[in-house]
C-alpha positions in Angstrom: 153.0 149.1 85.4 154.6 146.0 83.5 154.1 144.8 80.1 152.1 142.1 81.3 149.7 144.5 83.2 149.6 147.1 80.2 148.7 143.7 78.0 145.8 142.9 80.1 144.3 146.1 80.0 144.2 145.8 76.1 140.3 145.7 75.8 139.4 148.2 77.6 142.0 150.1 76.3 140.8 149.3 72.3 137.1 150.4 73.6 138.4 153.5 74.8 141.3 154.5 72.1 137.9 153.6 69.4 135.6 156.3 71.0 138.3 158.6 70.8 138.8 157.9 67.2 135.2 158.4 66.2 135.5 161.6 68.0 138.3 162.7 65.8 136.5 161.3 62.8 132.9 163.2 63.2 135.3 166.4 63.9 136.6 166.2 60.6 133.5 164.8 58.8 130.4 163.5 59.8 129.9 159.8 57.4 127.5 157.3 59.5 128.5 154.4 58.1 132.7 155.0 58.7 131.7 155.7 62.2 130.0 152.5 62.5 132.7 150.7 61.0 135.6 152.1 63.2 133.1 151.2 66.0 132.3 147.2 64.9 136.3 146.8 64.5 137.2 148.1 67.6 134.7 145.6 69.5 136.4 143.1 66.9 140.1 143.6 68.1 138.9 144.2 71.6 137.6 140.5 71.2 141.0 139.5 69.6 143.0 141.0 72.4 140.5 138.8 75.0 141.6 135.7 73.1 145.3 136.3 73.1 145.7 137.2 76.8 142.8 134.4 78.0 144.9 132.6 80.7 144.9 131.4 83.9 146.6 133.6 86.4 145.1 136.6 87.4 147.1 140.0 86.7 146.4 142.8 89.1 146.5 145.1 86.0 146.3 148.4 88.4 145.0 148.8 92.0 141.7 149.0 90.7 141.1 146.5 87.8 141.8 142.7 87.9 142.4 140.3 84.8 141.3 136.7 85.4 139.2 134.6 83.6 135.9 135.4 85.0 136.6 139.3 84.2 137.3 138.0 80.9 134.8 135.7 79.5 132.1 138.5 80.8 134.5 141.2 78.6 133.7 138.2 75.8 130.5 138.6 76.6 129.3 141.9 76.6 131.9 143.0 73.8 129.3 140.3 71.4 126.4 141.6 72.9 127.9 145.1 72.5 128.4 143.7 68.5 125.1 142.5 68.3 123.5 145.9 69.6 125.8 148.5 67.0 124.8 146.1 64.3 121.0 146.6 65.3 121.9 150.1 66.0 123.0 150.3 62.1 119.7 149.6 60.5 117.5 150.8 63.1 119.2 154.3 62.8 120.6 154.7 59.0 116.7 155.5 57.6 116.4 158.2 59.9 117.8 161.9 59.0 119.0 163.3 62.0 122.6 163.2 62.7 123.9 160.3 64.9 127.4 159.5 64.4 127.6 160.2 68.4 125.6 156.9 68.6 128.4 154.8 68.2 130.5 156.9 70.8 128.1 156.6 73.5 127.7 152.8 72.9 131.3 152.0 73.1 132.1 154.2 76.4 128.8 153.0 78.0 130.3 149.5 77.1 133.2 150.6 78.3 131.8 151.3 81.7 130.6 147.4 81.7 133.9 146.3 81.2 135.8 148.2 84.1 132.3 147.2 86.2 133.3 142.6 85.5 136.8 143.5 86.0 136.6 146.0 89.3 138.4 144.5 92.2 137.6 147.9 94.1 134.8 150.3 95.0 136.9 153.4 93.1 136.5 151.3 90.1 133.3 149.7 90.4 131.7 153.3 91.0 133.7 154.7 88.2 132.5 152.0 85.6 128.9 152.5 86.6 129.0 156.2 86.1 130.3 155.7 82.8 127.6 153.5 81.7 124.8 154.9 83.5 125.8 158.5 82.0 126.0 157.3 78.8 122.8 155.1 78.7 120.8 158.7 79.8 122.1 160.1 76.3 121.5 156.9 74.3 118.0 156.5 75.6 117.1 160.2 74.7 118.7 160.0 71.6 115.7 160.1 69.5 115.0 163.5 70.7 111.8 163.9 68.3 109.9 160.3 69.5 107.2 161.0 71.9 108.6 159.9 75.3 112.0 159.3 75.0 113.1 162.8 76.5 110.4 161.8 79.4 112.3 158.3 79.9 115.8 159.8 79.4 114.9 162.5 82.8 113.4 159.8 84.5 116.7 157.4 84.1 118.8 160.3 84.8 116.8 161.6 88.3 117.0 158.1 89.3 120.2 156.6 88.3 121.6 160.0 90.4 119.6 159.0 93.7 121.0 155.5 93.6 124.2 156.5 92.8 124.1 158.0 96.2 122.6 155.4 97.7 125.6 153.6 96.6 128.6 155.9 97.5 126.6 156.4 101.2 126.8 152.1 101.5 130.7 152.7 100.3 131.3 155.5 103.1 129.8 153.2 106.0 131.9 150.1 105.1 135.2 152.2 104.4 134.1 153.8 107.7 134.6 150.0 109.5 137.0 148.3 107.3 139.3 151.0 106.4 140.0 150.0 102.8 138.1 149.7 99.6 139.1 146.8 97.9 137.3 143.7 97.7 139.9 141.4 99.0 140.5 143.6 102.0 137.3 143.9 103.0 137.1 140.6 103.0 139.9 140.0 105.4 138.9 142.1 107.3 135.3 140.5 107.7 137.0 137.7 108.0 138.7 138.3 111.7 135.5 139.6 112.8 133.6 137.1 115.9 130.3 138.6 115.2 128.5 140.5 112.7 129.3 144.4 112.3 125.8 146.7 111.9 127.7 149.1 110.1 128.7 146.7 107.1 125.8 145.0 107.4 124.1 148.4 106.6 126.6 149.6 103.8 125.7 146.5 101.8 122.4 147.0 102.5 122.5 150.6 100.9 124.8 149.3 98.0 122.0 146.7 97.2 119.5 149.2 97.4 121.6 151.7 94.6 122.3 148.2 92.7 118.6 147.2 92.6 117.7 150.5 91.1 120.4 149.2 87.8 118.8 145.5 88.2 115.1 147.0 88.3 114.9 144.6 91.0 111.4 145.6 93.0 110.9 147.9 94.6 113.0 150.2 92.6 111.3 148.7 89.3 109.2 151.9 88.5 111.8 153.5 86.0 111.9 150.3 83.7 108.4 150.4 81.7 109.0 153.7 80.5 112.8 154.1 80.0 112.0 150.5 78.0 109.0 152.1 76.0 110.9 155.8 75.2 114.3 154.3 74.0 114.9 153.4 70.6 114.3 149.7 70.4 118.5 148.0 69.6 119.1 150.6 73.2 116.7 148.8 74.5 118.5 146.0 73.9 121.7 147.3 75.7 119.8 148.3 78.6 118.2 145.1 79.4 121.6 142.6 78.6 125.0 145.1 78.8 123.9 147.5 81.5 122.2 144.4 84.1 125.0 141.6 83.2 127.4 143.9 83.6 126.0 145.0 87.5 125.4 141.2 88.5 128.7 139.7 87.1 130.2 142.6 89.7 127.7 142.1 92.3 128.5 138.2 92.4 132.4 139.1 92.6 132.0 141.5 95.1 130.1 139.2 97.7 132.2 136.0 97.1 135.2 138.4 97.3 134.1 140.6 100.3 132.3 137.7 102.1 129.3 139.1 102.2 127.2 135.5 102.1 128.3 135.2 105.9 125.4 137.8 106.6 122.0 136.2 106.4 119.9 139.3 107.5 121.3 140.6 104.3 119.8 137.4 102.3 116.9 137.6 104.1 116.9 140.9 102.4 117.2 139.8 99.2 115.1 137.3 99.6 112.5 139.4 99.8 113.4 141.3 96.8 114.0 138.3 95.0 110.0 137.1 95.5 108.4 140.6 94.9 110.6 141.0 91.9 109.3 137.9 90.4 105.4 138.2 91.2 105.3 141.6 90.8 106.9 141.4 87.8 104.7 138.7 85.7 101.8 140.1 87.4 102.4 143.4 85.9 103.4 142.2 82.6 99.9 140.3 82.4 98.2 143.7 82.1 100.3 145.6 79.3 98.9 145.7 75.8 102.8 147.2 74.4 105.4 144.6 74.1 108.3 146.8 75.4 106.7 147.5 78.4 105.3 144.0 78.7 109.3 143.0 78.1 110.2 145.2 80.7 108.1 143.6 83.6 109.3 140.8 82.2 112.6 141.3 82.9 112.5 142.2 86.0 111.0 138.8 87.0 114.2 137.4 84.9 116.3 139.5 87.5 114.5 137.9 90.3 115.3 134.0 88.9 118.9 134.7 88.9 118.7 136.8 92.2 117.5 132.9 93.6 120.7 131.6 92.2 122.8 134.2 93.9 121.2 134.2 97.3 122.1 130.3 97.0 125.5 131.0 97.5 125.0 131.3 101.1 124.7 127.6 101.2 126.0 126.3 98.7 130.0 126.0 96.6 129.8 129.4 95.2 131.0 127.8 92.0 127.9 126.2 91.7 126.1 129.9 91.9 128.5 131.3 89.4 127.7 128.4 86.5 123.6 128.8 87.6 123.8 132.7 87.5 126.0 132.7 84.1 124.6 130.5 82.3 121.2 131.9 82.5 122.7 135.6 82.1 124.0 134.1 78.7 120.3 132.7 77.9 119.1 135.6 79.0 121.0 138.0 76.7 120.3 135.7 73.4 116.8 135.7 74.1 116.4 139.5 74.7 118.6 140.6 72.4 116.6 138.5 70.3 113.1 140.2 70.5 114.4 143.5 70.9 116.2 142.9 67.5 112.9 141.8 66.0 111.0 145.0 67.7 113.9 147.1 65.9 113.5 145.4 62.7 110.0 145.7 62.5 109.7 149.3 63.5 110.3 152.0 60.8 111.7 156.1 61.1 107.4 156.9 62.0 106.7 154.4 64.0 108.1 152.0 66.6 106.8 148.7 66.5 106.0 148.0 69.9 102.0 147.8 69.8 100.7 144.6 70.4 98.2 145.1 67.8 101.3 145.8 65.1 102.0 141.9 65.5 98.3 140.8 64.8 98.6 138.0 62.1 102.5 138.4 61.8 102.6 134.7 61.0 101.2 135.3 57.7 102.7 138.9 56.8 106.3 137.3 57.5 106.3 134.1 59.3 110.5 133.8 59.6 110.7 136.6 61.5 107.4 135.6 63.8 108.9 132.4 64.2 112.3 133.5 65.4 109.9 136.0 67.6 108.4 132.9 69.0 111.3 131.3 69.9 112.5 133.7 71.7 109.8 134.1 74.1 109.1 130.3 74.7 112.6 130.8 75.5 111.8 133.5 78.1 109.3 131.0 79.0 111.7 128.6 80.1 109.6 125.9 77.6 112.1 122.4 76.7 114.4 122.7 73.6 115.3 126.0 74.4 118.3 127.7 75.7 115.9 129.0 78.3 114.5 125.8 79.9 118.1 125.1 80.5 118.7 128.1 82.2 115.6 128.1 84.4 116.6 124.3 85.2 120.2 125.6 86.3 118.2 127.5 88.8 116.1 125.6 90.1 119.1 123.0 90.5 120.9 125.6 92.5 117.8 126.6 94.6 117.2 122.8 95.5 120.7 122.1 96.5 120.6 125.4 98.9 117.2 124.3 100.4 115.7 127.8 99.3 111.9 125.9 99.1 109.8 129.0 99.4 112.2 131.3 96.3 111.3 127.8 94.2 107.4 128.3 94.7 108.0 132.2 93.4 109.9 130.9 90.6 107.2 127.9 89.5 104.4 130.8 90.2 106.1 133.0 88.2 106.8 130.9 85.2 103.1 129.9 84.9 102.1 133.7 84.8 104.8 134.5 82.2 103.7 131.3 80.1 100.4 132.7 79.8 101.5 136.7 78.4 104.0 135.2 76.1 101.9 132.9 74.5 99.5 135.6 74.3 101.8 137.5 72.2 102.2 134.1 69.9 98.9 133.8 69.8 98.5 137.3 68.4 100.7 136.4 66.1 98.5 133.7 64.5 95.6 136.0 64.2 94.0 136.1 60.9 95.9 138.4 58.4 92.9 139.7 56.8 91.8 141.6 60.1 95.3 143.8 59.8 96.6 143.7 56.9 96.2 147.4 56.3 98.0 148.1 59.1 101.3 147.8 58.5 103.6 148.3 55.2 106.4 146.3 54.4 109.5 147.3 56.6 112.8 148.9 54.8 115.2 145.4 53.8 117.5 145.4 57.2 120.0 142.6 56.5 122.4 143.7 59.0 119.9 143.1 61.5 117.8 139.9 59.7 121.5 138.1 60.1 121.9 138.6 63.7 118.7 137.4 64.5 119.5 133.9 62.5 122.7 133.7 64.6 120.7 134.5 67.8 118.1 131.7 66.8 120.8 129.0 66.1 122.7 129.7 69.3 119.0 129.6 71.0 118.4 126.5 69.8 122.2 125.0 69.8 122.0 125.6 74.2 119.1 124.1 73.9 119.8 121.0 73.0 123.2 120.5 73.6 124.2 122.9 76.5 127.5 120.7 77.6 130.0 122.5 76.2 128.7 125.9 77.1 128.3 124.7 80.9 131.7 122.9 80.8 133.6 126.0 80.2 131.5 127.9 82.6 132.6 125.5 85.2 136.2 125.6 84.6 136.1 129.6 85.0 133.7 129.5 87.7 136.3 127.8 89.6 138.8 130.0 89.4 136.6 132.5 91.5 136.8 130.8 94.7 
């Protein structure tokens, strides 16, 4: 290994050198808010090291990882979001009395895990980053050992995360099986030489995107999602729903531009599929859930299916024109969620986790700031104008029209009038008349580390909103580099 290589591993290598260091720290004495510190700095420097080796050659770091500048504005991106969630994490966690310094451990090696996962040129690596964050996610979202459900939704993640692990390593086996290698490129040349289309490929994708649907929540291997979403701590919540599924879709998209993949349209016939049951099952469910977690939760996985339309339109279109749709509403999509977790986590207190649709019953007039940056965020899950999420949805339906994908576009427009209807619902709640619940809730412990990154969440909602060109230009110039 070169200097150059050892350079470009430098984020990953802060992440992993500051876990170890909080290790050593809680060995010698246990001091939440040191931990927590060691933990935002070595995101910070991880970010540093992103900007100083941000160039335009890619570096082969090892046989398993590459450096370019898609694996690196997605390391940008989940090391912020990774930010965002440890300063929720902060105030969510310093009322209560248990002992979690190992908080901040597990949040930086399951973000760890997301980082090898956007810069895995291989299926060693990509299976090895997905461990790591799927192992650590099981600990995190049992963490609050004492809440009702969260041991429930920890087993359930674990049980299930194990089966499509398999899945995935089976898919792995039956394309090694035909291609005799494991790296993306390879598999690619291979696939390349190939007259007509191999079954056995065809069926190791097939099982991957089974194991990867389970991590998306994608239907039909959604049933996990309302109650991992509703047992873990709120800011986890949070990780789950941006880190853990950006990190699996910024791979995925690699890995079929890569790898070829596209070529197979059984395979997006497939998806396909998934895509449309992912969307209408997904609002439809939502529709009928009275606790905003869970109601979030069905939620996203109709926000997996919109982007899932984007992807499958790189079978027929520049697949740098499905990397800017898929990325740019993956960046949406994070503000946005982080967004209303971060206001779930700021309402809720050490007794009781605000996720009750009848906690936010005349919110407007107990604390209209925070139900307005609330309402914001879901007409921007809406996909309503002057938001960063009308954009997004616009990017794909852009990308669906130019691939001809007609009946996905229907789902979509279906799908957004359902989801229209349950997040104004919550906004409406909102409104209610405070004198019907003003007893319900107390005043919530002062959380400024928390109140500030929902302001910066609402002005970069509202800054991609209305002037998204500078956002998608850069996109564009690293989507290019991909092909």
């Amino acid at each position: 290994m070169n200097i150059d290589q050892l350079i470009a591993l430098a984020p990953i290598m802060i992440i992993a050198g500051s876990a170890v260091i909080i290790m050593l720290i809680i060995a010698i004495r246990r001091n939440f808010i040191l931990v927590n510190g060691v933990a935002v700095c070595g995101i910070l420097l991880a970010l540093l090291a992103v900007n100083f080796i941000w160039q335009e050659n890619p570096v082969q770091a090892t046989a398993l990882i590459r450096i370019d500048v898609y694996a690196l504005f997605y390391t940008a991106l989940l090391l912020l979001t990774g930010l965002s969630v440890a300063g929720l994490c902060y105030d969510y966690f310093k009322e209560r009395k248990e002992e979690n310094e190992e908080l901040s451990v597990l949040l930086l090696t399951a973000l760890l895990g997301a980082l090898v996962l956007v810069s895995s040129s291989h299926f060693a690596s990509f299976f090895i980053g997905l461990e790591m964050l799927s192992i650590s996610l099981f600990v995190l979202i049992g963490y609050t050992i004492n809440r009702q459900n969260s041991m429930e939704a920890a087993i359930k993640y674990l049980i299930l995360s194990g089966v499509s692990s398999a899945f995935i390593l089976f898919g792995m086996a039956l394309i090694y099986a035909q291609c005799g290698v494991l790296d993306f490129d390879g598999i690619g040349r291979y696939l390349m030489n190939q007259k007509d289309m191999n079954a056995l490929v065809l069926s190791g994708v097939i099982l991957i995107i089974a194991g990867v649907g389970f991590k998306l929540s994608l239907v039909p291997f959604h049933l996990w999602t309302p109650d991992v979403y509703e047992g873990a701590p709120a800011p986890i919540t949070a990780f789950i729903a941006t880190v853990s599924k950006g990190a699996v879709f910024a791979l995925l998209l690699r890995y079929f531009i890569s790898a070829g993949n596209y070529s197979y349209s059984p395979l997006l016939t497939v998806l396909s599929i998934i895509a449309v049951l992912s969307i209408l099952a997904g609002n439809l469910l939502a529709l009928l859930q009275n606790n905003v977690k869970r109601l979030l939760a069905y939620s996203s996985i109709a926000h997996m299916g919109y982007v899932l339309v984007a992807f499958i339109a790189g079978g027929r279109i520049a697949p740098a024109l499905v990397v800017e749709a898929v990325t740019f509403y993956l960046i949406t999509y994070f503000i946005t969620t982080i967004g209303a977790f971060g206001v779930i986590s700021l309402l809720s207190t050490p007794q009781m986790e605000a996720d009750d649709l009848s906690f936010y019953r005349g919110l407007f007039w107990r604390q209209p700031w925070l139900a307005t940056i609330f309402t914001l965020m879901l007409i921007s899950l809406a996909g309503i104008p002057l938001t960063a999420g009308f954009i997004g949805k616009f990017y794909i339906f852009a990308s669906g029209a130019d691939a001809s994908l007609w009946g996905l576009l229907l789902a979509v427009i279906i799908g957004s009038g359902l989801g229209l209807y349950y997040y104004l619902r919550i906004v409406v709640v909102m409104s209610m008349s405070v004198e019907e619940t003003a007893s319900k809730t107390g005043e919530p412990v002062q959380k400024k580390i928390a109140t500030t990154i929902l302001a910066v969440l609402t002005l970069l909602l509202l800054w991609f909103g209305l002037y998204p060109g500078h956002l998608m230009n850069f996109i564009v110039s690293i989507a290019a580099t991909l092909e």
